[in-house]
C-alpha positions as CSV (number, residue, x, y, z in Angstrom):
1,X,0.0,0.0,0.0
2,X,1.4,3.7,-1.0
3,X,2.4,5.5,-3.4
4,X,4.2,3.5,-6.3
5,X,6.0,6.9,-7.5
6,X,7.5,7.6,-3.6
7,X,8.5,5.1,-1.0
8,X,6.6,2.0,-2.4
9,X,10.1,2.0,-4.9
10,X,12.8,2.3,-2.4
11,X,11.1,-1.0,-0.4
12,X,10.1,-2.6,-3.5
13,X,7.0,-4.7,-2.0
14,X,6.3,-7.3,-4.8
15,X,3.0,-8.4,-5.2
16,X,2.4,-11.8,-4.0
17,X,-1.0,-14.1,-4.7
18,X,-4.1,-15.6,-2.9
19,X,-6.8,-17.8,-3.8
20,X,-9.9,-18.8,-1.6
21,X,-9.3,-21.9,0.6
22,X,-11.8,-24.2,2.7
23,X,-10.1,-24.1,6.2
24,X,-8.5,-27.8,7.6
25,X,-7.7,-28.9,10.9
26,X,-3.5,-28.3,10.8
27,X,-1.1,-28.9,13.4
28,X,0.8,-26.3,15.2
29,X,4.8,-26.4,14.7
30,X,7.0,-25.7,17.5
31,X,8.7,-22.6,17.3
32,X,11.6,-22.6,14.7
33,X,9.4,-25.7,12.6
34,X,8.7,-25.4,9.3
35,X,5.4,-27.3,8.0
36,X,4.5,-28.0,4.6
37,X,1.3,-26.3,3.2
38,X,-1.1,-26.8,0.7
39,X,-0.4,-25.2,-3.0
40,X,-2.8,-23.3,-4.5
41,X,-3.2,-21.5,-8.2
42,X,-2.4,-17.8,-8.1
43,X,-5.1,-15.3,-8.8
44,X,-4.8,-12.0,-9.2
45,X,-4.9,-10.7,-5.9
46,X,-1.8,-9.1,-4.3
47,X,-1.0,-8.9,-0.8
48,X,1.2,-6.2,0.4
49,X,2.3,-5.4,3.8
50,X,1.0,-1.9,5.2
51,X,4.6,-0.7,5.6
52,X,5.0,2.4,3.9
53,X,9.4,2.4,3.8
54,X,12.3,3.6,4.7
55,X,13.5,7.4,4.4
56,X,16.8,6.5,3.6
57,X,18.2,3.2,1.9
58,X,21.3,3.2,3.9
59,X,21.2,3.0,8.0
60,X,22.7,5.1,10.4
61,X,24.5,4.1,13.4
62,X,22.3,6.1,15.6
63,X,18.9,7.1,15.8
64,X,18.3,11.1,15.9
65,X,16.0,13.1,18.3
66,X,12.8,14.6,16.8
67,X,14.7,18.2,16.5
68,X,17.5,16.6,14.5
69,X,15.3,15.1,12.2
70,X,13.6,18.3,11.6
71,X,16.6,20.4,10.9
72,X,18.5,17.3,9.3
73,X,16.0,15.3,7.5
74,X,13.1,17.5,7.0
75,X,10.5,15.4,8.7
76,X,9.4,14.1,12.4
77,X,11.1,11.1,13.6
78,X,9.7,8.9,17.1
79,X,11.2,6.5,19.6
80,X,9.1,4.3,21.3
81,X,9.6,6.3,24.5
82,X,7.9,9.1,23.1
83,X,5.0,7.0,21.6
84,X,4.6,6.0,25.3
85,X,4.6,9.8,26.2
86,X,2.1,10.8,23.6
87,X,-0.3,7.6,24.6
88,X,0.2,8.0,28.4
89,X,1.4,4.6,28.5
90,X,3.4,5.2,31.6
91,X,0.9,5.3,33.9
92,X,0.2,1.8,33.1
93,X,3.5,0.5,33.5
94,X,3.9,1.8,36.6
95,X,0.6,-0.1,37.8
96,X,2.0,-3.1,36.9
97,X,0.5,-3.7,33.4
98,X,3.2,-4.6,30.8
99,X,0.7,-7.6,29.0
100,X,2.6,-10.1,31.1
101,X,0.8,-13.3,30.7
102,X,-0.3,-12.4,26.9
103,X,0.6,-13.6,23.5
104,X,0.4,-11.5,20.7
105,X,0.5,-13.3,16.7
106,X,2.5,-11.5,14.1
107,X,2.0,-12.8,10.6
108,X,4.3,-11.8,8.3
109,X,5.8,-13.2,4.6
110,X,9.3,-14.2,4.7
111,X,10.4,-13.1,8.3
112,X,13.3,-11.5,8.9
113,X,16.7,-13.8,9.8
114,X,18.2,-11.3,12.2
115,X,14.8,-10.3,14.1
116,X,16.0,-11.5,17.6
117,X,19.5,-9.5,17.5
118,X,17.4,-6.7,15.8
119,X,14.8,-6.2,18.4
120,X,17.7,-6.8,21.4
121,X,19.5,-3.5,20.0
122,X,16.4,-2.0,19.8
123,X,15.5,-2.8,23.5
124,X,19.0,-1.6,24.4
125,X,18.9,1.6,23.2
126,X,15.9,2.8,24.6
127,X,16.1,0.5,27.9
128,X,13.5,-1.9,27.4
129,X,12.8,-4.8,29.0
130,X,14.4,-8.1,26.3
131,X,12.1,-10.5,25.4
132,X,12.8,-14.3,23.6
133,X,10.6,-14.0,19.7
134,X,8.8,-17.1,19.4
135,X,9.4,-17.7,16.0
136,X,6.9,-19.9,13.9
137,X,8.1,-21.0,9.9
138,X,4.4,-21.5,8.2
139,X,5.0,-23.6,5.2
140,X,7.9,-23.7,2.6
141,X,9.5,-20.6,3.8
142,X,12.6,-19.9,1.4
143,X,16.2,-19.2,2.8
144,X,16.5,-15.5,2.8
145,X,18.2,-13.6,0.1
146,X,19.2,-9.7,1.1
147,X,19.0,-9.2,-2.4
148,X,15.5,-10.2,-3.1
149,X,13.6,-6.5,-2.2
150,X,10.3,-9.2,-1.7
151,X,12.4,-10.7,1.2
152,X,13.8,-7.1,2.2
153,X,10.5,-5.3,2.2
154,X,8.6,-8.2,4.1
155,X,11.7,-7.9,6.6
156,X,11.3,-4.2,7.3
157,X,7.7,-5.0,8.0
158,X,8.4,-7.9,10.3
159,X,11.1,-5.7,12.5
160,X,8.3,-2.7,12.2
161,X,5.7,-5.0,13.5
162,X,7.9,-7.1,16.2
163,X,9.5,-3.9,17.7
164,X,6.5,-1.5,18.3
165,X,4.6,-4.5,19.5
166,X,7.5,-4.7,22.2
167,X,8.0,-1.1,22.8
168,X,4.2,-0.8,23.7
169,X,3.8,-4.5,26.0
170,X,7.3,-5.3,27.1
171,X,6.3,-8.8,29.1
172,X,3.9,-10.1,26.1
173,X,5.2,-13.3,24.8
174,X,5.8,-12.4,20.8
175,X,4.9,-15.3,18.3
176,X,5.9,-13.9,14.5
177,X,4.7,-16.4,12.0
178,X,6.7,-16.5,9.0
179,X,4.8,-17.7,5.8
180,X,6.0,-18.7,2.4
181,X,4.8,-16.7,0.2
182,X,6.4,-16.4,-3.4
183,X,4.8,-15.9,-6.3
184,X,7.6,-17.0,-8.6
185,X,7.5,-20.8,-6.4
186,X,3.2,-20.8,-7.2
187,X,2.4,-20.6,-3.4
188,X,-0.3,-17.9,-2.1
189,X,0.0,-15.7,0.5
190,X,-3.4,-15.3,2.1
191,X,-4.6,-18.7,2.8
192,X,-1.6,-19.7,3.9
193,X,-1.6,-16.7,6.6
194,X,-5.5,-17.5,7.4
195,X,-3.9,-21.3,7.6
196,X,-1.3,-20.5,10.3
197,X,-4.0,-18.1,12.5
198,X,-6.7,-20.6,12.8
199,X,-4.1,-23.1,13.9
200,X,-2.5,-21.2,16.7
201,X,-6.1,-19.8,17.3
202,X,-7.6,-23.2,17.9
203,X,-4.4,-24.5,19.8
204,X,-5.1,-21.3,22.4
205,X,-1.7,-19.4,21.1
206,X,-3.0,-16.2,20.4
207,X,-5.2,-13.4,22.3
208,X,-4.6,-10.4,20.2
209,X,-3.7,-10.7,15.6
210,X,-1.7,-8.0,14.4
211,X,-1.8,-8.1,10.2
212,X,-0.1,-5.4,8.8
213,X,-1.2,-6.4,5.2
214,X,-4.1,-6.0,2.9
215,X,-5.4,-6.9,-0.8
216,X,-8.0,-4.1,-2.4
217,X,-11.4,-6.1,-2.0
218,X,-12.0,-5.5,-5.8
219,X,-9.3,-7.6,-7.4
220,X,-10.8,-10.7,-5.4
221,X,-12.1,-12.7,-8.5
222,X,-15.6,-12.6,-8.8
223,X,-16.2,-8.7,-7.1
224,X,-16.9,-7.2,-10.3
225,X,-19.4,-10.0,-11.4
226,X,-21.1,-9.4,-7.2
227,X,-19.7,-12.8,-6.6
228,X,-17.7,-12.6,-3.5
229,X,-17.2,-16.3,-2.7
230,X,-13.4,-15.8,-3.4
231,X,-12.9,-13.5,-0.5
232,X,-15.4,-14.7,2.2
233,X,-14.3,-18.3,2.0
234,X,-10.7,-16.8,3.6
235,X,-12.8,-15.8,6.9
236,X,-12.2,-18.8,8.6
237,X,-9.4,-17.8,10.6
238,X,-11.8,-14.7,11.9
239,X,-14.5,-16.8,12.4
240,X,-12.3,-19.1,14.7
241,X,-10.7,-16.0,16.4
242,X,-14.5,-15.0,17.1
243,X,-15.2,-18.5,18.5
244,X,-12.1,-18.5,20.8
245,X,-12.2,-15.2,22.1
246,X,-9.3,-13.6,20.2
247,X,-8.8,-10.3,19.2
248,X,-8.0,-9.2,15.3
249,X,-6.5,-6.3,14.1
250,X,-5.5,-5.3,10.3
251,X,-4.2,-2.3,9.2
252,X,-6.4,0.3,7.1
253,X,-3.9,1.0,4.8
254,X,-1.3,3.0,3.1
255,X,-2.9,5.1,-0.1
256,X,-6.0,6.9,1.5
257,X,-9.6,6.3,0.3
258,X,-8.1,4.2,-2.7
259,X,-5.3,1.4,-3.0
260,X,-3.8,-0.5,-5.5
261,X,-5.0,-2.9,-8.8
262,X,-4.0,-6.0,-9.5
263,X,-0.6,-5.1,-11.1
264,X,0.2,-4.6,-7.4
265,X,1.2,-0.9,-8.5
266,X,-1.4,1.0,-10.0
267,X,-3.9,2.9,-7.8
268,X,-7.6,2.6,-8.6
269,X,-8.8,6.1,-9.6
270,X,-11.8,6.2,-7.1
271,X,-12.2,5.2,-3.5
272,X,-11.9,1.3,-2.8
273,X,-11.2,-0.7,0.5
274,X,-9.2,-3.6,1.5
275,X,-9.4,-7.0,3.2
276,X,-8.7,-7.8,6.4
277,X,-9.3,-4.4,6.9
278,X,-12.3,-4.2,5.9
279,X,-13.9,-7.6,7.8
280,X,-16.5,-6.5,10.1
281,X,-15.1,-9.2,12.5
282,X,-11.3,-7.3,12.5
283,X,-11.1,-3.7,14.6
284,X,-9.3,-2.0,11.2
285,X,-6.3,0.3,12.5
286,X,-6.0,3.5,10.7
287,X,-2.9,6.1,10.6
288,X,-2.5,9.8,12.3
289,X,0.1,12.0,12.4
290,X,1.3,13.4,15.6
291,X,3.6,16.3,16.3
292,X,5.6,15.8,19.3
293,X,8.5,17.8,20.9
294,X,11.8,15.6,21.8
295,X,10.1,14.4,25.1
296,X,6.9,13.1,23.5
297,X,4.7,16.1,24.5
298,X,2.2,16.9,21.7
299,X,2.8,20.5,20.3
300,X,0.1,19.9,18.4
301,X,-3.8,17.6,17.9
302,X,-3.0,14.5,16.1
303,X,-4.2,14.8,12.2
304,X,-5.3,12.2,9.7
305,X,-2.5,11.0,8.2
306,X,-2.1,12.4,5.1
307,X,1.7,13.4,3.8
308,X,4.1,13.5,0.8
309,X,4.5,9.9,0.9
310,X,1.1,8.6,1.8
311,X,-2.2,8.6,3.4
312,X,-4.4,6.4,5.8
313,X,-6.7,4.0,4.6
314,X,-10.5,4.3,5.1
315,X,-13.7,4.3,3.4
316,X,-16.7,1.7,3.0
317,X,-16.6,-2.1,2.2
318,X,-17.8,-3.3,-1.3
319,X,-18.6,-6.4,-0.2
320,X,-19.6,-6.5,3.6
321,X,-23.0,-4.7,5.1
322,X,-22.7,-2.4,7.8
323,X,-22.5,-4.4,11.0
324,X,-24.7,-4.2,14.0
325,X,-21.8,-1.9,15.8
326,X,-21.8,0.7,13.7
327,X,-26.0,1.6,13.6
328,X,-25.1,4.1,15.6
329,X,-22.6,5.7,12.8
330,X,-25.0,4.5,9.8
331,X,-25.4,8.4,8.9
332,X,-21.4,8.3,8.1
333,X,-21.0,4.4,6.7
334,X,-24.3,4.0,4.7
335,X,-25.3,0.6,4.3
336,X,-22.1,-0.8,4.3
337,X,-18.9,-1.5,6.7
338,X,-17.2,1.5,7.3
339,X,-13.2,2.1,8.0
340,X,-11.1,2.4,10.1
341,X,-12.1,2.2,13.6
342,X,-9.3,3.5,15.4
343,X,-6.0,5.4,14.6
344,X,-2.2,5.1,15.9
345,X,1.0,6.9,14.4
346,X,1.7,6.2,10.7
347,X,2.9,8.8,9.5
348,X,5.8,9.3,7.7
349,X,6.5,13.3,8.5
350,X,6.2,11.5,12.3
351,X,8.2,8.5,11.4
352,X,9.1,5.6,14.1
353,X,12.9,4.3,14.3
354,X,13.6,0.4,14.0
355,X,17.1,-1.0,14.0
356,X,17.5,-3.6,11.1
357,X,20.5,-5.9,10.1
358,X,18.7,-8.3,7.9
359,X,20.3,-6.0,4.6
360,X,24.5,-6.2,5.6
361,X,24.0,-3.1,2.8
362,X,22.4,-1.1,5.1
363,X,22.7,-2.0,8.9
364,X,21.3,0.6,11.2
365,X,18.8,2.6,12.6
366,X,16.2,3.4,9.7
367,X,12.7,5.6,9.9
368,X,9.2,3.6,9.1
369,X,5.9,5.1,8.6
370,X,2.7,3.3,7.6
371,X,-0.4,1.9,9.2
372,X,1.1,-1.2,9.8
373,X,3.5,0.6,12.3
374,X,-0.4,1.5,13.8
375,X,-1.4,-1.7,13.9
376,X,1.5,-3.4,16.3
377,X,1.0,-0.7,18.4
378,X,-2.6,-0.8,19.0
379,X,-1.7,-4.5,19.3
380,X,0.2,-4.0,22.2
381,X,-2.5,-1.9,23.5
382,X,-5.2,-4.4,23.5
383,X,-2.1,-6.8,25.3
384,X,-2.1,-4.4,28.4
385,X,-6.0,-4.5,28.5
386,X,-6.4,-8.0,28.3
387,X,-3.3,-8.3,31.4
388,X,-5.9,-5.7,33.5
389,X,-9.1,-7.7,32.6
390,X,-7.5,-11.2,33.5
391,X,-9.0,-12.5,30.2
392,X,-9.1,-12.2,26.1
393,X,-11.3,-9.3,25.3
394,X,-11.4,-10.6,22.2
395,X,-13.6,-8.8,19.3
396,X,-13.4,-5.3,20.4
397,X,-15.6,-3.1,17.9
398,X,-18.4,-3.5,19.7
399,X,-16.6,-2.4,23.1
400,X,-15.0,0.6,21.2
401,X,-18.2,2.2,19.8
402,X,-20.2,1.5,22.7
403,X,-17.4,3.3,25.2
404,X,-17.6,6.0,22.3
405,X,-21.0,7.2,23.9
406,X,-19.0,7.9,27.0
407,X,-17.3,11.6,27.8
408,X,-13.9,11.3,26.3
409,X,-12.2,11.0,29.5
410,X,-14.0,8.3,30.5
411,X,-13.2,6.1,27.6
412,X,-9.9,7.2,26.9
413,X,-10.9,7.5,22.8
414,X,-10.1,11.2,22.3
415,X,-11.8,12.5,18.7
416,X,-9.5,13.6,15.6
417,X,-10.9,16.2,13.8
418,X,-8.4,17.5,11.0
419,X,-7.2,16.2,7.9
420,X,-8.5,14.0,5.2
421,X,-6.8,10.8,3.4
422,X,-7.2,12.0,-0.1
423,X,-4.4,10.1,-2.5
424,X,-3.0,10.5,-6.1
425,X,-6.2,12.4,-7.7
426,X,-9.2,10.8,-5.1
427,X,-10.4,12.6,-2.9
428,X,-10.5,11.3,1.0
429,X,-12.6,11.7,3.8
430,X,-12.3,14.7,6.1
431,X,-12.2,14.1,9.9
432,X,-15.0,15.3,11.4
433,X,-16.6,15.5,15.4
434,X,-17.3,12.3,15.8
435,X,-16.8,8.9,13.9
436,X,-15.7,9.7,10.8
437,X,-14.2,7.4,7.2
438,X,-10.7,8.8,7.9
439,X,-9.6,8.3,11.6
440,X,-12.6,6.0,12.8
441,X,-13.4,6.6,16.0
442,X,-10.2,8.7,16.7
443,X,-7.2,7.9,18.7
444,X,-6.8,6.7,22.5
445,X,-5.5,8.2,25.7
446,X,-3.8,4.5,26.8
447,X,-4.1,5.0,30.1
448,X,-7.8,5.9,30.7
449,X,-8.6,3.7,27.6
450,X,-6.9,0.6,28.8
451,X,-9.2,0.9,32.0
452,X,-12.2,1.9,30.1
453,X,-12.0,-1.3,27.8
454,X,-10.9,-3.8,30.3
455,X,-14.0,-2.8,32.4
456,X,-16.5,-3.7,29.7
């Protein structure tokens, strides 16, 4: 997702294929195991994770403070400590609530090899708490090649996603699922993904999803025909989560109120959503863009994400009806699904640093934007409420737009009301009071929101 004349280049995120599949009973691997799975035709669907790139191809040995980046770079840059400053995570940590006892799934293509040494220089620098990555290999996952940009852009996703989980839950156990997705080898990427969640779903692995990838619901074969069998036979994993009481997240998105054709590439010249997103059983994850000072203070309300290299995604499903959770927002979503439902930092002018070594080109400290760094944050959100509660909150749309009734500092969900997520010629949504097809609901206050939802 984003811009195939900016960022989208530098981290070269091929396309990769999915086809429908009719969910099995699979085993689940020991950490480290690689399982064989089932080989199915390619269609013309693409998935592509959220991750919007790199600012600069080459690392640097040290990450810069927000006023460096300014002067330096031209844009905003983040550690985690000040995304724990801007969300009032502290208060939290100091009550004891770190998601000790939780498990949060990362899927991701390809993995990244170095993803344990990665997030250990990570922790160093900013003085968090280590943590042991439960790696799981999901099929026939390939050998990684640093020169493949697939295996290099799925990478920076995975350290994106594994880090910012981290930085946000420090003591939740981390399982990354690595699939093998490769177009060129006739595997698929999406129900291979939906595979590995149901298993670690029904084997009581997982209390919280983070997916930081997406396919544009209309290159599912069959969508412009109103047949969409293709996509819907791939909710099995959701379905499961539902059953077992597991939270799902997805990220919105990366190119606004549009996103890309099946070339992978190409943008569709009107507003379109995606899948997972777009599932009324996933809590979709849009983007904002905060300005903070070096400490994390906010010298300004968060925005919609909407810069030079990209906007968040949001809009209304082709394919699914409006859920029961969102009557009360019918006047803004029609008749149809509406996303996002919440918003986190994605934006690139408000960039987050991840150390990286999988590329010996270009070990270092690089800058990430995207809604799929959103999405593992939230994740590790929902990790800290489900410590407090004692139990999986599992799906949490209803919880969200239900506490939405509530005076904001009860809830903890504080309104975004600037910006839009217009994209290459289509225009966006504008955030509005309220729940809006830009930022959802809005953004959270982690503190008072953590206590908010675990009390529902």
């Amino acid at each position: 997702m984003g811009s195939p004349a900016t960022l989208r280049r530098a981290l070269a995120l091929l396309a990769v294929g999915a086809t429908a599949l009719t969910a099995g009973t699979i085993a689940v691997p020991a950490a480290g195991t690689a399982i064989a799975a089932p080989t199915h035709d390619l269609s013309g669907v693409h998935v592509r994770p959220a991750s919007f790139g790199h600012q600069s191809a080459k690392g640097r040995p040290a990450p810069l403070s927000t006023t460096q980046c300014v002067s330096q770079i031209g844009i905003h840059c983040y550690s985690p400590l000040q995304y724990r400053t801007a969300y009032n995570l502290d208060p939290l940590y100091q009550e004891g609530i770190t998601g000790k006892g939780r498990t949060i799934v990362i899927v991701d293509s390809f993995g990244s090899p170095t993803i344990q040494h990665d997030l250990e220089v990570f922790d160093k620098q900013w003085g968090i708490k280590d943590t042991n990555v439960e790696v799981v290999k999901w099929g026939d996952v390939p050998a990684f090649d640093p020169t493949n940009p697939d295996h290099t852009g799925w990478a920076g996703e995975t350290t994106l996603d594994v880090e910012y989980a981290h930085a946000v839950a420090p003591d939740a156990h981390i399982i990354l699922v690595e699939t093998g997705v490769s177009e060129t080898e006739g595997t698929t990427g999406l129900p291979e993904m939906m595979d590995a969640e149901k298993a670690l779903i029904k084997a009581g692995r997982a209390d919280v999803i983070s997916q930081s990838f997406g396919a544009t619901e209309n290159t599912f074969p069959g969508y412009d025909k109103g047949d969409f069998k293709s996509l819907t036979d791939l909710r099995y994993a959701f379905q499961a989560a539902a059953d077992h009481n597991v939270t799902v997240l997805a990220a919105s998105g990366d190119n606004g109120a549009t996103d890309a054709m099946e070339n992978g590439t190409d943008l569709y010249p009107y507003k379109v959503n995606s899948w997972p997103s777009s599932d009324p059983l996933v809590t979709s994850i849009g983007g904002t863009q905060l300005t903070l000072d070096d400490s994390g203070k906010r010298t300004a309300p968060d925005k919609v994400w909407r810069d030079k290299s990209g906007a968040g995604g949001g809009g209304v499903s082709g394919i699914f009806e409006r859920p029961w959770y969102q009557a009360g927002v019918a006047n803004v979503t029609g008749n149809h699904r509406g996303t996002p439902d919440i918003s986190m930092s994605a934006a690139v002018d408000g960039a987050a640093w991840t150390y990286e070594s999988y590329d010996p080109t270009s070990v270092g400290w690089h800058l990430t934007g995207g809604t799929s760094e959103a999405t593992p944050l939230f994740s590790g959100v929902v990790a800290l409420a489900d410590q407090l509660a004692g139990h999986r909150l599992g799906q949490l749309n209803w919880r969200l737009y239900g506490m939405n009734l509530l005076p904001s500092q009860w809830s903890g969900i504080v309104d975004v009301k600037e910006g839009d997520n217009g994209w290459e010629g289509v225009t966006g949504y504008n955030a509005t009071p309220g729940y809006d097809l830009a930022s959802g609901l809005g953004t959270i206050d982690g503190a008072k929101f953590v206590h908010a939802i675990a009390a529902r």
